[in-house]
Structures are given as C-alpha cells and as structure tokens.
N, C-alpha and C positions, 0 to 999 in steps of 0.2 A: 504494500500500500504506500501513496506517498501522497503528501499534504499540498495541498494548493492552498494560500491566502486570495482571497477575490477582496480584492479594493473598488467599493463605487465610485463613482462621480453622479452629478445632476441628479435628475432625477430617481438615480439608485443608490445616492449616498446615506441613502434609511441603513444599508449593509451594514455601517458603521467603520472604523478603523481597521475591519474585516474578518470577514466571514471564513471559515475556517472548510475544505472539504477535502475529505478523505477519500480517495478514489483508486483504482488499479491502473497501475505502469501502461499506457497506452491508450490513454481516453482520448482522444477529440477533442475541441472546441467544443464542436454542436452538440458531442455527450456530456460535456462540464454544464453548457447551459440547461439542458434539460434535467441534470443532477439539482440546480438552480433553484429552478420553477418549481421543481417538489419540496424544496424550502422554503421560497421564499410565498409559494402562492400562484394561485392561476391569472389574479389581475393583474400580474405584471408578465404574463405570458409573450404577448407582441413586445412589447419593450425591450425583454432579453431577446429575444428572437432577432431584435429588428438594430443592437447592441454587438460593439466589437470589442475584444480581450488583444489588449495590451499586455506584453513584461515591461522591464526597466529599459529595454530597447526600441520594440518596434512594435506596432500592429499586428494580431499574430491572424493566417486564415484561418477560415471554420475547419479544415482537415490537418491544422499543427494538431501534431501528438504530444502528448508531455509525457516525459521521461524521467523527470525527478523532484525534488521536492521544489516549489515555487511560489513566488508572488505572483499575481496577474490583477491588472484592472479593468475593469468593464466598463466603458465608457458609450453613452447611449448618444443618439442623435442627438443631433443640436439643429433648434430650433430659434428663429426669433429674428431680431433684426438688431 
C-alpha cells in the first residue's frame, strides 16, 4: 500500500491541509478520483471529474500511475473573470 496526500484548492479546499488515501502501487489518476468521490461525497462528483492532480512539478494525466508514496493536489476549474 502506499499513501497519497491530496491537497485542494478552490472550491475543494473543504479537503483541508489534506486528505490522506491509502491505495495499491499502480492506481490511476481516474482510480484516485473515484477512491475521492467515495469520500468525499456524490455532490462533488462532476467537480472531481471535471479537476486535475498536480505533484510539486507538473500536471499529472488521468492514466499517470503512482508508484510511491506522494503529495498530489487537485486543482479544479477556474472560473470567473
């Protein structure tokens, strides 16, 4: 098993200084957000969905694997003017 921290922004910064998920060596993107949504709730379903996972580097895609233990942040659309 290996520990991911999820850091929000915007409108997901309810996560708080971060949310902690326990997951198997080879998850997804698209399988961490749906690990998410069973935490966090079905009203914020489109939002993560619609939401890209950042590390300390780069944007990551929805088919990065993770490999080991990590920070990531989820940063949702931006809206507004």
């Amino acid at each position: 098993m290996i520990k991911i921290e999820i850091q929000g922004y915007g409108m997901l910064r309810e996560l708080g200084e971060g949310l902690i998920v326990e997951l198997q060596e080879g998850c997804s993107i698209s399988q961490i957000k749906d690990i998410l949504i069973s935490r966090i709730g079905k009203e914020k379903e489109a939002l993560i969905h619609d939401s890209v996972f950042a590390n300390d580097i780069e944007i990551l895609p929805h088919d990065f694997i993770v490999t080991q233990d990590s920070r990531m942040y989820i940063l949702p659309p931006v809206c507004g003017g």
